[in-house]
VOMAR-200653 format. One record per residue (C-alpha): residue in one letter; x, y, z. Coordinates in steps of 0.2 Angstrom, whole numbers, plus 2048, in hexadecimal, padded with zeros to 3 digits. Example, Ala and Ser with C-alpha at 12.3 -4.5 7.8 and 13.67 -1.06 7.14 Angstrom:
2
(fitor a (83E 7EA 827))
(fitor s (844 7FB 824))
// end
This chain:
382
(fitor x (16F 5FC C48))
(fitor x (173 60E C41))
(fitor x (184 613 C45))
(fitor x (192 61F C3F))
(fitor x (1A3 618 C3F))
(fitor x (1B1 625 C42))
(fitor x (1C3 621 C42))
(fitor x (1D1 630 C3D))
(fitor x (1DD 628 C46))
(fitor x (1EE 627 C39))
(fitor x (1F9 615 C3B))
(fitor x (20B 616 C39))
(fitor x (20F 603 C39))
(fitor x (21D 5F9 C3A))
(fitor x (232 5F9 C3E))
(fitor x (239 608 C3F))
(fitor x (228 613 C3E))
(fitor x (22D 61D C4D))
(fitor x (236 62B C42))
(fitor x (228 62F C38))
(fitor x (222 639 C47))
(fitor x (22D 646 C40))
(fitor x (220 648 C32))
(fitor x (20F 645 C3A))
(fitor x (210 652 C48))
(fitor x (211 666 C41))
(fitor x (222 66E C46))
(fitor x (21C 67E C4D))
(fitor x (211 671 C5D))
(fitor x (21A 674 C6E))
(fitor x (219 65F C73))
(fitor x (218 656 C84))
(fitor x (21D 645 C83))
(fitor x (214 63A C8F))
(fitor x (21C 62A C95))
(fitor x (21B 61E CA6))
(fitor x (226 615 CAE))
(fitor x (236 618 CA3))
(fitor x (23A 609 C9B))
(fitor x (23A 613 C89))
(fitor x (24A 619 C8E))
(fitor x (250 607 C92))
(fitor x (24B 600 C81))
(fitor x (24E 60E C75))
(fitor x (23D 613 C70))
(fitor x (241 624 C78))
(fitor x (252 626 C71))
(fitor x (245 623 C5F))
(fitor x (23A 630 C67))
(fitor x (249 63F C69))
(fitor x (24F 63B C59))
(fitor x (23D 63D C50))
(fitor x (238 64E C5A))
(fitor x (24A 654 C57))
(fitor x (247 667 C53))
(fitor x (235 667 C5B))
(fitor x (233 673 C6C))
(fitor x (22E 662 C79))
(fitor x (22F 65F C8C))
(fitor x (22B 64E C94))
(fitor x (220 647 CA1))
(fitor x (224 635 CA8))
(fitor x (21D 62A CB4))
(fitor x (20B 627 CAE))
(fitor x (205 616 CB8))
(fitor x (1FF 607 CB1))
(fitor x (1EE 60D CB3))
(fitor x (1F1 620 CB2))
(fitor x (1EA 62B CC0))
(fitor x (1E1 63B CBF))
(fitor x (1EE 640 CCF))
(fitor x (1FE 63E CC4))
(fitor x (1F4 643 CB2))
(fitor x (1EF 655 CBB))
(fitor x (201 656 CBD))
(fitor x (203 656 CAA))
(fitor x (1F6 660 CA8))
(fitor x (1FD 66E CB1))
(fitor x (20D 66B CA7))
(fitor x (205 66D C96))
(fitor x (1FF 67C C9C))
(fitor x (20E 684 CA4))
(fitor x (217 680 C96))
(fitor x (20A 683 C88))
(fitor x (20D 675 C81))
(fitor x (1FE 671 C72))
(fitor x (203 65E C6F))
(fitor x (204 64C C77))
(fitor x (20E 63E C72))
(fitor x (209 630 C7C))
(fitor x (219 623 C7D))
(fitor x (213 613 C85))
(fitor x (205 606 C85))
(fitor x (1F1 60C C88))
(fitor x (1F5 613 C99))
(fitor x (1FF 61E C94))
(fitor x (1F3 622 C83))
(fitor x (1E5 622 C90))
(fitor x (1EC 630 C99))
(fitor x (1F1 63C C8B))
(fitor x (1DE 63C C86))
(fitor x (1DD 641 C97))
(fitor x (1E7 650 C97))
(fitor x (1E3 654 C85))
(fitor x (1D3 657 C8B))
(fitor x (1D4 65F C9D))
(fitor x (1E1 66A C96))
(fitor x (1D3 672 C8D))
(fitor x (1C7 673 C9B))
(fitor x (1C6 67E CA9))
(fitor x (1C0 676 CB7))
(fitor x (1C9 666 CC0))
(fitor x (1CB 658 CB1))
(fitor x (1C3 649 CBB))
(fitor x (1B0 652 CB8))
(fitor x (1B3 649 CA6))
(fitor x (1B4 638 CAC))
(fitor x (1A4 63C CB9))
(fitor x (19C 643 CAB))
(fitor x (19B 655 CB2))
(fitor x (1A4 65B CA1))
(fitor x (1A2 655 C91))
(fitor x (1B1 656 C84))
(fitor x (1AF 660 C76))
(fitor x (1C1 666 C73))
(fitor x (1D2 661 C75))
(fitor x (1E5 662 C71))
(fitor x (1ED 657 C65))
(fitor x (1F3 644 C68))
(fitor x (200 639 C61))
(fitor x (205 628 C68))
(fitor x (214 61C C67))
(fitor x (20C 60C C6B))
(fitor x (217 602 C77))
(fitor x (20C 5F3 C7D))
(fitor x (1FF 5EC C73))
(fitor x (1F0 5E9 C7D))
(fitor x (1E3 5F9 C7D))
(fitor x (1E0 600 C6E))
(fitor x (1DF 60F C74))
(fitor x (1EC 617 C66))
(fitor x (1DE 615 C5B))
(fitor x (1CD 618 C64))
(fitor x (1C6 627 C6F))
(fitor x (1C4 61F C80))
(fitor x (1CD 61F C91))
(fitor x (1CE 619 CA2))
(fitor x (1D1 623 CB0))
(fitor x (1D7 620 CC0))
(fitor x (1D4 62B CD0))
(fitor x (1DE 624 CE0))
(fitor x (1D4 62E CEB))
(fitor x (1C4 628 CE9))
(fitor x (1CB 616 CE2))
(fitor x (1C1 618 CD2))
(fitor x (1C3 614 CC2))
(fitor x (1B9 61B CB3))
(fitor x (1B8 61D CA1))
(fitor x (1B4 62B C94))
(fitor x (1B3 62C C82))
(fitor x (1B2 63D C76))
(fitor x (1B7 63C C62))
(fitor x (1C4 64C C66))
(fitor x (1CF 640 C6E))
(fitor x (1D1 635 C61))
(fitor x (1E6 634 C5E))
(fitor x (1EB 63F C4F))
(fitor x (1F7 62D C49))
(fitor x (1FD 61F C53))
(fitor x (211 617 C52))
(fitor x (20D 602 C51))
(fitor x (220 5FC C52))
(fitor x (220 5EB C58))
(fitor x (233 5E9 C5B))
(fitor x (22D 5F1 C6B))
(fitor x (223 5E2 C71))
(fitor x (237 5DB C71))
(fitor x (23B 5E4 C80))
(fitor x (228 5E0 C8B))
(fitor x (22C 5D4 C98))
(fitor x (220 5C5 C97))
(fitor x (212 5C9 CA2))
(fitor x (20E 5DA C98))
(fitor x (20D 5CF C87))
(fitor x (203 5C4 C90))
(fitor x (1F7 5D3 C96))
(fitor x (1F5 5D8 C84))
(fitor x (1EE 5CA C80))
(fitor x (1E2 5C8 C8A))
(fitor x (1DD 5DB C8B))
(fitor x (1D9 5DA C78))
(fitor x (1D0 5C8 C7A))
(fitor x (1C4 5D1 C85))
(fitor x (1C2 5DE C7A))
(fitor x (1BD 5D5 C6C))
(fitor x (1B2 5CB C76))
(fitor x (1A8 5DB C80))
(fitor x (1A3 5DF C6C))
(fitor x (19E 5CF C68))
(fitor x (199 5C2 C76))
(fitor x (188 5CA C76))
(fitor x (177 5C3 C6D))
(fitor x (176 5C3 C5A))
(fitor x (173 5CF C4F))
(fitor x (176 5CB C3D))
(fitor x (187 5D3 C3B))
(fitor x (191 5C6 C33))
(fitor x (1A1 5D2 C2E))
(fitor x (1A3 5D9 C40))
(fitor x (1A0 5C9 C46))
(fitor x (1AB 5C1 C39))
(fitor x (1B9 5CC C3C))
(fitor x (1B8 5CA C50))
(fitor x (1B8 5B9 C4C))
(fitor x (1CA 5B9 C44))
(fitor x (1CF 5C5 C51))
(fitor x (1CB 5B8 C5E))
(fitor x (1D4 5AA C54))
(fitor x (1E5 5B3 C53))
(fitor x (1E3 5B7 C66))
(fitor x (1E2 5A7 C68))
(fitor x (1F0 5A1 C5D))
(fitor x (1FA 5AD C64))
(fitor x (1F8 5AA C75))
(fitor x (1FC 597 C70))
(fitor x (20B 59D C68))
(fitor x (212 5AA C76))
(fitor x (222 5A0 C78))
(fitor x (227 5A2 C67))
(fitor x (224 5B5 C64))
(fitor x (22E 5BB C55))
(fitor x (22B 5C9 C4A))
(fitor x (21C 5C2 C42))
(fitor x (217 5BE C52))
(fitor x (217 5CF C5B))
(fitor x (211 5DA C4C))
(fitor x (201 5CE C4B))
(fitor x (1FD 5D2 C5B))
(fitor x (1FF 5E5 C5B))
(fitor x (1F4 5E8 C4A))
(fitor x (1E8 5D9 C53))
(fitor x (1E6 5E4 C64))
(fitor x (1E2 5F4 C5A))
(fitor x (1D7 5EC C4E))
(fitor x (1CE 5E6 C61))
(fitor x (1C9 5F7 C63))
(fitor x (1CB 604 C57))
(fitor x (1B6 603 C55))
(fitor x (1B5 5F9 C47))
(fitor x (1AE 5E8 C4F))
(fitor x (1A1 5F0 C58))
(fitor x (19B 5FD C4C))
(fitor x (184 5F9 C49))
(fitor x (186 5EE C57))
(fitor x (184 5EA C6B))
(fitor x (193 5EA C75))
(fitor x (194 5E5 C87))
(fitor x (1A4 5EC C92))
(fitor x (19C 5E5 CA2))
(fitor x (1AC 5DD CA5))
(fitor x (1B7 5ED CA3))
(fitor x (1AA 5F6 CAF))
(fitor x (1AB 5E7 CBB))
(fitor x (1BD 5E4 CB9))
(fitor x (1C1 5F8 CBB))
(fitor x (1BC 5F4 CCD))
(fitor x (1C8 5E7 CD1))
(fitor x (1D7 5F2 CCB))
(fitor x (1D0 602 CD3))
(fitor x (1CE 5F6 CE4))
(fitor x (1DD 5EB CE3))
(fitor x (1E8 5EF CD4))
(fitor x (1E6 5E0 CCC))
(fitor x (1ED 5E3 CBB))
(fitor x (1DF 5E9 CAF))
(fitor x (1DF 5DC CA1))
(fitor x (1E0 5CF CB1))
(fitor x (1D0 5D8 CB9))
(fitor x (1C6 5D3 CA8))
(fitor x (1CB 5C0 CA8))
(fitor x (1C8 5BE CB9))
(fitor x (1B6 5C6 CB7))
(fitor x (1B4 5C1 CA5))
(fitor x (1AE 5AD CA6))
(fitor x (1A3 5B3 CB7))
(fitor x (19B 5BE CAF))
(fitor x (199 5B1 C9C))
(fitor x (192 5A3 CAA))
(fitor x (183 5AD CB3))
(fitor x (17E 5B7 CA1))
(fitor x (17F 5A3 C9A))
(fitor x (16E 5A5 C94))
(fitor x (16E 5B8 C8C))
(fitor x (181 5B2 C83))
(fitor x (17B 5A2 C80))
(fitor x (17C 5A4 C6B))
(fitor x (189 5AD C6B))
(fitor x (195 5A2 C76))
(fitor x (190 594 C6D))
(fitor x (195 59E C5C))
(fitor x (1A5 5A1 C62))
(fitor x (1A9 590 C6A))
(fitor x (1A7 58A C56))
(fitor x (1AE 599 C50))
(fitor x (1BD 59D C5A))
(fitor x (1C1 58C C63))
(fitor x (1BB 580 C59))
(fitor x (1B0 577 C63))
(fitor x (1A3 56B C5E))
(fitor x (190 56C C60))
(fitor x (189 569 C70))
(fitor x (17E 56A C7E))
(fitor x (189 571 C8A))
(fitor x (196 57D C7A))
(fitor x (190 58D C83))
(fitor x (197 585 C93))
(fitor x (1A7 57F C8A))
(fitor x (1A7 58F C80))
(fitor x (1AC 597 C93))
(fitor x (1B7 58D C99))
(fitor x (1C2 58C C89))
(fitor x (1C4 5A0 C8C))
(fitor x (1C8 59D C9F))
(fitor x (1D6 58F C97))
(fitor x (1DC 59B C8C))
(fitor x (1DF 5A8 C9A))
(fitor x (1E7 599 CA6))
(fitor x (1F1 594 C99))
(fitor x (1F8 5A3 C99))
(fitor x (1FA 5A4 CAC))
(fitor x (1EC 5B3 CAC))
(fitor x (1E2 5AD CBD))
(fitor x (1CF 5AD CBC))
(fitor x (1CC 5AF CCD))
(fitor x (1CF 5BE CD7))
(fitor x (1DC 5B9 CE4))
(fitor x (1E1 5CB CE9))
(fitor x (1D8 5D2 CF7))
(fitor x (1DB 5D1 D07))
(fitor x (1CB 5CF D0E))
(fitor x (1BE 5C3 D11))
(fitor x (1B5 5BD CFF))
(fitor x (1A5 5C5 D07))
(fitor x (1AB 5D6 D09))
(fitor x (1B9 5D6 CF8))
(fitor x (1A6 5D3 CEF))
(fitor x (19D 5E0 CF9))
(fitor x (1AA 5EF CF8))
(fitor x (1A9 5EB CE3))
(fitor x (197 5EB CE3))
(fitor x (19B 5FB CEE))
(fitor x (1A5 605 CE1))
(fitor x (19C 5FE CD0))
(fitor x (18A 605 CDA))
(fitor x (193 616 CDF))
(fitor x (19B 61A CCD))
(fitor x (187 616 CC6))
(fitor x (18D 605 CBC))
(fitor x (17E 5FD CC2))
(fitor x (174 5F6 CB1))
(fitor x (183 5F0 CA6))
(fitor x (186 5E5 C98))
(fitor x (17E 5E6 C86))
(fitor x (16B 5E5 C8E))
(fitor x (16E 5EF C9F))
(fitor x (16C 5DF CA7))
(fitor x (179 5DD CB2))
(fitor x (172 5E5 CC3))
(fitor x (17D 5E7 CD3))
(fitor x (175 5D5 CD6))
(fitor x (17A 5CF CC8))
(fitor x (18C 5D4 CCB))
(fitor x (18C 5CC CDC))
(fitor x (187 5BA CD4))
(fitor x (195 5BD CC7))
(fitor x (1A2 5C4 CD4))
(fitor x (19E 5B6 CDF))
(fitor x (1A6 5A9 CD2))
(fitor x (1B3 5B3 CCF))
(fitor x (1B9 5BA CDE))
(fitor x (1C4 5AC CE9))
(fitor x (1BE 5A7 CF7))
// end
């Protein structure tokens, strides 16, 4: 396939990178640094933060959630704004990054900023964005997509535009120190997914992208194995290996899937299931009913990734090795979360992914709102 690959995002890594920002963002830019839930003040990444911007005009705005809303991110907007404020530094993991391309981009449009994610406004221009990576997982310090939420209409939706592409990107791992367990583990699996929505689709004679997922895939693994021993090496592995899941690269020339992510965006709109939770409850559902369309390249990576022998039933094997890997990392692959009947948890799904128009997903547009309800029905707990 033809394709362009575009990537201008700058990458300060390692220890200490956080008071380079001081030399990456112009000194005349009025900043607003976006947060969540505060814990930067807890573990010293905003005290690194002050000292970095000292002699910069900058304001702050905390309590972006862990899947940011368009209720709290209009807020911001009207902040930057207010304030006239031309810059974003995004402190915190991709919710947080998610949500500054957000306001970067509604703060240059008139008209109410959810029309970009219903794709009543396309984004041509926006202000500038940096990010402080706090939880490796997203990639979304180096890429120019976000999820959006909106509590009132219980949706969840993505957009993409090059102009919201951050300007550079902090990857500290000493930040990972601070994560408690369960986020670390979310990371993990969020870029697992990742990698696999690029590559667990048909073959197509791209040996370096597929190469490369490959060894992403095997340090996932490895790292996942390893969790209880993170050291050093450990955490700064896994943040390069989570932005490497999606900085473009992997699935430039070829097809990419993301029925999961628009599957699994539903059971966190519906029941706030943790996002990276959502995909590896969907994820081997979805693996077992397109057994047939996946069938090559599951049996690729079951060699590739897990090492698995030759078989008749490898596809098969390939799935449940990835539903082990989740369970061995106490990540349920079974939605256990709602409240009502199995029935009506599958219908009100089927409900939302019809009324936000994701009804021909995966790489071939295969995967009706029929489809959806045969891979929901293993998925979703009785």
């Amino acid at each position: 396939m033809k394709f362009s690959f575009y990537n201008p995002t700058t990458i300060q890594f390692g220890q200490g990178q956080i008071a380079s920002i001081s030399t990456l963002i112009e000194k005349d830019k009025k900043v607003l640094v976006l947060y969540g839930g505060g814990s930067i003040k807890k573990n010293g990444v905003y005290d690194q933060v002050e000292q970095a911007l000292d002699g910069y005009t900058w304001e702050t705005f905390g309590g972006v959630e862990p899947n940011p809303t368009r209720e709290t991110l209009d807020k911001a907007v009207e902040q930057m704004r207010t304030s006239g404020l031309d810059f974003i530094l995004a402190v915190g993991g991709g919710s947080v990054i998610d949500g500054a391309k957000y306001v970067a981009a509604a703060a240059c449009y008139d008209g109410d900023g959810w029309d970009i994610l219903i794709g009543k406004h396309t984004v041509t221009k926006a202000l500038p964005i940096g990010a402080v990576l706090t939880l490796p997982a997203t990639g979304s310090e180096s890429n120019c997509a976000s999820v959006v939420s909106n509590k009132a209409t219980l949706q969840k939706l993505p957009f993409m535009a090059p102009s919201v592409f951050p300007k550079f990107a902090v990857l500290d791992p000493d930040v990972v120190k601070s994560l408690p367990e369960k986020q670390v583990v979310n990371g993990v699996v969020d870029a697992f997914v990742h990698v696999c929505e690029q590559y667990l689709t048909f073959p197509q004679n791209a040996p370096v992208q597929d190469g490369y997922a490959e060894t992403l895939l095997r340090t996932l693994v490895d790292l996942g194995n390893t969790i209880e021993q993170k050291d050093d090496v450990w955490r700064a592995n896994l943040m390069w290996t989570a932005n490497q899941a999606l900085n473009g690269l992997i699935g430039s020339g070829v097809a990419q899937d993301w029925a999961t992510h628009m599957i699994g965006h539903e059971l966190t709109a519906l029941y706030g299931v943790d996002h990276a939770r959502s995909l590896a409850i969907v994820q081997p559902a979805l693996l077992k009913v397109q057994l047939d369309a996946k069938k090559a390249k599951l049996e690729q990576m079951g060699q590739k990734v897990f090492g698995l022998a030759p078989s008749e039933t490898l596809a098969l094997d390939t799935i449940d090795a990835i539903a082990a890997f989740y369970n061995g990392l106490n990540v349920s692959t079974s939605l256990t979360e709602h409240n009502e009947s199995k029935e009506e948890a599958i219908e009100a799904v089927i409900s939302q992914l019809e009324k936000n128009k994701m009804v021909a997903l995966g790489e071939s547009q295969a995967i009706t709102p029929e489809v959806s309800r045969s891979i929901l029905d293993l998925a979703v707990a009785g």
